[in-house]
N, C-alpha and C positions, 0 to 999 in steps of 0.2 A: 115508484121508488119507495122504500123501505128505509129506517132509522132505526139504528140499535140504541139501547140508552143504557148505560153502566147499572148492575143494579147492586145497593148498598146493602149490605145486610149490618144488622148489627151483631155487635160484639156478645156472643153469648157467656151464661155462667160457668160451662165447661172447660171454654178459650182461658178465660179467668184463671179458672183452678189448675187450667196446665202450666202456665207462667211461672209456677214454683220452681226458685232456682236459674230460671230464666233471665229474658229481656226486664229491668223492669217497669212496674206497671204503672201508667200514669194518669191520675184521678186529681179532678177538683171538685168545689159543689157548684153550684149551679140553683138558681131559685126562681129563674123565668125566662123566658123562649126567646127572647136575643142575645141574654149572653151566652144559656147554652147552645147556639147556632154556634159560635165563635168558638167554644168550647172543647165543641164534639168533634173539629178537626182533629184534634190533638191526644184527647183522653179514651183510655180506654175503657172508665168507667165513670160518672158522672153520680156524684152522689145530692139527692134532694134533702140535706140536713135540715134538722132541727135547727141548727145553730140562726137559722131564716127569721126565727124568732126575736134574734137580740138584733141579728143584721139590719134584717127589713123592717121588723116591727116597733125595737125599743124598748124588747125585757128584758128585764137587769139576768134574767136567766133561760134556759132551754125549758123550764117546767110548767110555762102557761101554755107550752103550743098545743094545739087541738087536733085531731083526726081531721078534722074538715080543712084545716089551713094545710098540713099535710097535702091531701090532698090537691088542692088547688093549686098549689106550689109544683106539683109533680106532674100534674096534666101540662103545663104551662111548659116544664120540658121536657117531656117527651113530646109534645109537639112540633118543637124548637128542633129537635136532633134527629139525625137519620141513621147516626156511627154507634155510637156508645151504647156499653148496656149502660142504664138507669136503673140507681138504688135508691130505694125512698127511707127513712130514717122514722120507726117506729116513735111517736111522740112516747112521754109520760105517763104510767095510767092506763093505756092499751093494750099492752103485754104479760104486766109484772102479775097479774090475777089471778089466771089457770091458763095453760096450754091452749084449753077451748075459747078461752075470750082471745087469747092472744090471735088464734088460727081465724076467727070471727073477725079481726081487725084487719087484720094481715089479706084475708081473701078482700075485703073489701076495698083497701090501698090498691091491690093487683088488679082486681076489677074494674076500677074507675078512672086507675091514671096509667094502665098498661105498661107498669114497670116489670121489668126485667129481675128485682127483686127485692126486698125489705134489708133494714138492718135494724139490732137489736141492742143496749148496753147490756152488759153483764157476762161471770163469767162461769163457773160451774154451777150456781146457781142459777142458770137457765138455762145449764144444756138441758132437762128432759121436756122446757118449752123450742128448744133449738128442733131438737128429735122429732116431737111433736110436728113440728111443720113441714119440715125435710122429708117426712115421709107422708104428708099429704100434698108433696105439690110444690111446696112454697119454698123457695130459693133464700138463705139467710146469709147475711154476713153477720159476724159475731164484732162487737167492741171489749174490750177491755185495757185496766190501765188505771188513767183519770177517765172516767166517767162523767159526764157532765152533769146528768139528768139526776146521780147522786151527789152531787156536789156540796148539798145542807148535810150530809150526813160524812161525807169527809171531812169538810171544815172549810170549804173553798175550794177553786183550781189548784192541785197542790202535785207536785213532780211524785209522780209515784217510783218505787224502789230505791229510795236514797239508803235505804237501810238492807242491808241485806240480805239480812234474817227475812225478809218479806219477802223474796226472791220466789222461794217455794212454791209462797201461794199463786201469785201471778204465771208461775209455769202450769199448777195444774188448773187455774183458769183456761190457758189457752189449749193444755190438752184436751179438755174438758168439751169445750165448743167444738174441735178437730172432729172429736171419736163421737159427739152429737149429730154431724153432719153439716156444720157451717162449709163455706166453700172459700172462705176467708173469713181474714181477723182481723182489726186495727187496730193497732197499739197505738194507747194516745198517752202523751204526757210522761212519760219513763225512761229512766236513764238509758244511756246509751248500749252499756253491758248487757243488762238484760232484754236490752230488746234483743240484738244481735243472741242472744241466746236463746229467747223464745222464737227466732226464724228460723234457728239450725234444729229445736226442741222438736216444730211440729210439720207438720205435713201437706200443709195449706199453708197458700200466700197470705204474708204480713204487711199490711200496709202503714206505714208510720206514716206520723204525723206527730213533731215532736220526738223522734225516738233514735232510728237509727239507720244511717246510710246503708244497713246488711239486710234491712227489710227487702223485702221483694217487691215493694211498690209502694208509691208517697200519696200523700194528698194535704192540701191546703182549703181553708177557707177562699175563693176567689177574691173577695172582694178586701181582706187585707192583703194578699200577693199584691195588689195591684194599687193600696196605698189609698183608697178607701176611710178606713178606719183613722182615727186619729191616736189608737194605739194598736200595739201588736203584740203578741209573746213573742220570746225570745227567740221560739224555732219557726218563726217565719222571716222565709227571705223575699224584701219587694223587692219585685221585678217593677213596678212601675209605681207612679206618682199622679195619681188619677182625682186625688180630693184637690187637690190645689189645682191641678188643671181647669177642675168643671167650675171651682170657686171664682178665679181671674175670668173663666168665660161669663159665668153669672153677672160677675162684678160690671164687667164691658156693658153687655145686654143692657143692663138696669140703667149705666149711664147715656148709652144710645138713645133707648128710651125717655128719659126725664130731658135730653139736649135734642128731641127731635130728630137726631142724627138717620133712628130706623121706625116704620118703613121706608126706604130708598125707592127709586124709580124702579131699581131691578127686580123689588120687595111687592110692586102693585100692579095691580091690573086696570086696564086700561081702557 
């Protein structure tokens, strides 16, 4: 006797870039191999952020993360996943130098955690590092918007396009990355107007976050959707209530614990 077994392929960067105008497309991050099992039922694209840094780690920002912690974080899921392509989030410092270091960093992210592809902040100002890649290989997603990783040099998290004179620039950012070869974009942080403008503007899917129900596909930080955090911005909606849950479990445990209550009979071996 003989057993067929369903075989999973994953989501690739092509699937991605037809979606324009499409179904759309749905992304979380993910930063280690059980939640993205959980994850990869559902997302089309799973992204291994920076943001792992302030989550997991406890810095007040995205700019101390390291190529190695990257790394690690990204091995961890693509382990985890079988569905999703996996985007891994270019740290600080590894890209913004020349094309060539950028492409140095970038092959070695692909190489070591077998993502499916990088992502980068910025937005005409790194299409000819965009270029650069795209045409050795290396699958990009573009950011622009609020920026994180610039964040000292904005002034903070801070809504980008409230003014509308700035409109412009932020359009030919995202055409900018388009006609580079990114295969998507994410608008983070931006009024609603313009996002929805910059989805009809360009040619490749928009992923909001923060922006606008007319993007072509969303993404959230996992771990504030699900109540995590004990703050959130405005444009996150929790779907669950997860710090207070583990907290009342913690809280149990500890007193079981100190009152003898655990280990139980059912708890030991015998």
């Amino acid at each position: 006797m003989s057993s067929q077994t369903e075989t999973v392929r994953r989501v690739t960067v092509p699937q991605i870039a037809r979606r324009k105008g499409g179904e759309p497309i749905v992304s979380l991050t993910s930063y280690h191999a059980h939640t993205a099992a959980i994850v990869d039922r559902y997302a089309d694209f799973i992204l291994v952020g920076d943001s792992l840094g302030m989550v997991m780690h406890g810095m007040e920002s995205t700019v101390g993360v390291s190529l190695e912690l990257m790394i690690m974080h990204g091995r961890a899921v693509v382990r985890g996943t079988k569905k999703a392509l996996i985007v891994v989030d270019m740290p600080f410092g590894t890209y913004e130098e020349s094309p060539a270091v950028a492409f140095r960093n970038a092959a070695q992210i692909m190489k070591e955690t077998q993502c499916g592809a990088v992502k980068l902040e910025g937005g005409a100002r790194m299409a000819e590092t965009i270029r650069f890649l795209t045409e050795r290989g290396i699958p990009v997603m573009a950011h622009i918007g609020l920026t994180p990783q610039s964040s000292h040099v904005m002034g903070g998290f801070k809504t980008q396009g409230r003014d509308e004179e700035t409109w412009e620039s932020h359009l030919e950012d995202a055409r900018a990355v388009a006609e580079a070869g990114a295969f998507a974009v994410v608008l983070e942080g931006m009024v609603e107007p313009l996002a929805a403008k910059i989805t009809k503007a360009v040619e490749i899917p928009t992923i909001g976050i923060g922006a606008s129900a007319e993007c072509d596909g969303q993404i959230l930080v996992l771990e504030d959707m699900l109540g995590l955090n004990p703050w959130t911005p405005k444009f996150v909606k929790v779907y669950g209530q997860l710090g207070p849950m583990i907290e009342d479990s913690v809280k149990r445990y500890a007193e079981d614990v100190k009152s003898r209550a655990f280990p139980t009979e059912d708890e030991i071996y015998r």
